[in-house]
C-alpha positions in Angstrom: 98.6 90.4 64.8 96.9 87.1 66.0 93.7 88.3 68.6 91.7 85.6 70.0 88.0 87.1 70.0 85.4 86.2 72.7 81.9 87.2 72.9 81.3 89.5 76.0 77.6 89.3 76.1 77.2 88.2 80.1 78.1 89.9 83.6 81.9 90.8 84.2 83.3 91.2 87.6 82.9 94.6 88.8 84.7 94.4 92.1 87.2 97.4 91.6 89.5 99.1 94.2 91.2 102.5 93.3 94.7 103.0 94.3 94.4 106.7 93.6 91.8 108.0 95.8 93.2 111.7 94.9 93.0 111.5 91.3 90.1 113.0 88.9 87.2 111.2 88.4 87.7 109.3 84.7 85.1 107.5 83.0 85.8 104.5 84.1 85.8 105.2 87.5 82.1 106.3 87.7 81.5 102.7 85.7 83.7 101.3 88.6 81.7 103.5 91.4 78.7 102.5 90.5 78.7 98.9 90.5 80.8 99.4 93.8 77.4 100.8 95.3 75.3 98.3 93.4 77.9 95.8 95.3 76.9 97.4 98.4 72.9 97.6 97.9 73.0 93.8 96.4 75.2 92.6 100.0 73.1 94.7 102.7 69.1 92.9 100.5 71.3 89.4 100.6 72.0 89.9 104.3 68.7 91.8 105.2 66.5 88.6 103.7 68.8 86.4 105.5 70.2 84.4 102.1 73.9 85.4 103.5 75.3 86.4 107.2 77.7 89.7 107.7 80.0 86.8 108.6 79.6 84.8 106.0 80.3 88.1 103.7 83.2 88.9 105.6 84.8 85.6 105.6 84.4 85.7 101.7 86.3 89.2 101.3 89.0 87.8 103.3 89.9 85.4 101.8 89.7 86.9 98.8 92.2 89.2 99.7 94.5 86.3 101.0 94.9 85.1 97.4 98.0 86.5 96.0 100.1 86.1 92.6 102.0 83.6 94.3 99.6 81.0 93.7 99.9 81.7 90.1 103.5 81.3 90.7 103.5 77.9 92.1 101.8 76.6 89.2 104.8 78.2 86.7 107.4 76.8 88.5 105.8 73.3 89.0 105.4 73.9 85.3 108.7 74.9 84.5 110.6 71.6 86.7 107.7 69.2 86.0 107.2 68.2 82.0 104.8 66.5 83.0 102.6 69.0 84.8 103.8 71.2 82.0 102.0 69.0 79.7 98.4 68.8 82.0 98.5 72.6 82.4 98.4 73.3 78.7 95.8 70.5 77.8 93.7 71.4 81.3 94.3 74.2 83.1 91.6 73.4 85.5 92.7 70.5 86.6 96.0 71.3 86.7 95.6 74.1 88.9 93.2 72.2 90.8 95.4 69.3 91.8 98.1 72.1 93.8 95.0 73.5 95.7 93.6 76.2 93.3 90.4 75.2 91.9 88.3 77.0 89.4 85.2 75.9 89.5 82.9 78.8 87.9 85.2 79.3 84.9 87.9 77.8 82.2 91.2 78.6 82.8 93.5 78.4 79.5 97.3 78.4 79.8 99.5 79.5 76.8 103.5 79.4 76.8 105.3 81.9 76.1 108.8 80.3 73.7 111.2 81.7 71.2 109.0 82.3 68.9 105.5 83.5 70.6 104.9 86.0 73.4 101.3 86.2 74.8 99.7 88.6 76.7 96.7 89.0 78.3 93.8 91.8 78.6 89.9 91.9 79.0 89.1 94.6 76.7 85.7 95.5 78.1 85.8 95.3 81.7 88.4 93.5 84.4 88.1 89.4 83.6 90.9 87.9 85.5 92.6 84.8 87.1 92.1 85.5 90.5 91.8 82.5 92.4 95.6 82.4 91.1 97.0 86.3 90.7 94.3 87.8 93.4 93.2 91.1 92.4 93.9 92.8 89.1 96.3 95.9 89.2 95.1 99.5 88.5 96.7 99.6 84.6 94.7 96.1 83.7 91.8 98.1 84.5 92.1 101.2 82.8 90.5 102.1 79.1 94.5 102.9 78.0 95.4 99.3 78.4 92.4 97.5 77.6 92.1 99.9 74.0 95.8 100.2 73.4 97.4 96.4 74.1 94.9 95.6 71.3 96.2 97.7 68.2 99.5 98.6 69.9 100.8 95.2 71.7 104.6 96.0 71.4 104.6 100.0 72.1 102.2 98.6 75.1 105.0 95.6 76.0 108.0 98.4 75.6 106.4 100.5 77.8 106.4 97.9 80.5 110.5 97.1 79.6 109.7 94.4 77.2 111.3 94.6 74.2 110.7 91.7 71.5 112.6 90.8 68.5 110.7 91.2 65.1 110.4 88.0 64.5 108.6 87.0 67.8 105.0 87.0 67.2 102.6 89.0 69.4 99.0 87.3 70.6 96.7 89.0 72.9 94.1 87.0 74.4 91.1 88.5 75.0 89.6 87.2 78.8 85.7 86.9 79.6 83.5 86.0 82.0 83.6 82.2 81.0 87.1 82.0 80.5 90.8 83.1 82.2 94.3 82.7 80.3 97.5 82.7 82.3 100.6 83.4 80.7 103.6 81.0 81.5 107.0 82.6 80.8 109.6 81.5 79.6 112.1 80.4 82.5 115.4 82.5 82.4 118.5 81.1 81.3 121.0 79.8 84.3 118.1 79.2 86.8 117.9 75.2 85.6 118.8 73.9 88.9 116.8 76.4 91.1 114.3 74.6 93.1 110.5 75.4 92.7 110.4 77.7 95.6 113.2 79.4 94.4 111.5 79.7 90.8 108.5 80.8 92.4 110.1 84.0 94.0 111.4 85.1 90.4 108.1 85.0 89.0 106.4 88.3 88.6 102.5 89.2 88.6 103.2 91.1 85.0 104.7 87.8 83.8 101.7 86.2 84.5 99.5 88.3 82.3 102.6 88.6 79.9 103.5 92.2 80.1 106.9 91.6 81.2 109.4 88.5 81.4 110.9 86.7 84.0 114.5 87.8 85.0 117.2 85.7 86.6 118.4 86.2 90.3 120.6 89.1 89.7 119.9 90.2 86.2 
């Protein structure tokens, strides 16, 4: 299986929340914990030496938390009723993205199309690289040591898992995210939603899809 290798030798984003406060510590929560606190320290020095304000600090982490997977979405459908735009977003994702009001400025942004033939996926197999300026935080499961270890040498048992079953002959490619570089997945748009405007292709399409882990399923399917 085709696995698009990328050096991870540079600083990852370590900005992790856990939805299961209740659960038992695992390994990668103390990795998480820790550079949570090393957050912390690193905002209250910035702050104390008057580089940032509280305000400032607070203003980021909101909007931060504003940016959803629907943004991701808006740049599928566009995709999917604009050849065109189609064509931009695979040659330069950045500027693609940039021109509907997404820009990302500290990092390349690779899309890959998913067709008959090919299904990507994505995963950062040492830490939590990910398009959020587009998809907003990563979930729990793109996190975790199972996914990050298993989508790798396991991509279909991993896709099954998620209710995505591929024919045989539909190659696999995981692409492997860093901190220089983001890939987002566009699906393939579902049969019978041709004449579905983009706002109503935007509400079909799925976080997972985004990443690849699951498809896109037509309004009532």
């Amino acid at each position: 299986m085709p696995h698009d290798h990328h050096d991870h030798d540079h600083d990852h984003e370590h900005d992790h929340a856990h939805e299961h406060a209740h659960a038992p510590p695992q390994p990668d929560d103390k990795v998480h914990s820790y550079y949570q606190m090393l957050g912390v320290a690193l905002k209250e020095l910035l702050v104390e030496k008057g580089v940032v304000t509280a305000d400032e600090v607070r203003a980021a982490i909101e909007k931060r938390d504003q940016t959803t997977p629907a943004h991701g979405a808006k740049v599928v459908a566009k995709s999917w009723v604009d050849p065109l735009f189609r064509i931009k977003l695979l040659m330069n994702a950045n500027q693609a993205v940039a021109e509907l009001g997404f820009p990302m400025t500290t990092t390349q942004l690779v899309a890959v199309e998913n067709d008959e033939s090919v299904h990507h996926v994505v995963v950062c197999t040492l830490c939590s690289c990910y398009p959020r300026e587009l998809l907003g935080l990563p979930p729990a499961w793109y996190k975790s040591r199972a996914y990050r270890a298993r989508i790798v040498s396991e991509p279909r048992a991993v896709l099954a898992e998620f209710g995505t079953h591929l024919p045989d002959d539909v190659e696999v490619r995981v692409h492997d995210s860093t901190a220089d570089m983001r890939y987002l997945v566009i699906p393939r748009q579902p049969a019978g939603t041709e004449g579905m405007s983009e706002v109503e292709l935007a509400a079909l399409i799925t976080r997972d899809s985004m990443i690849g882990v699951s498809d896109v399923s037509a309004p009532g399917a």
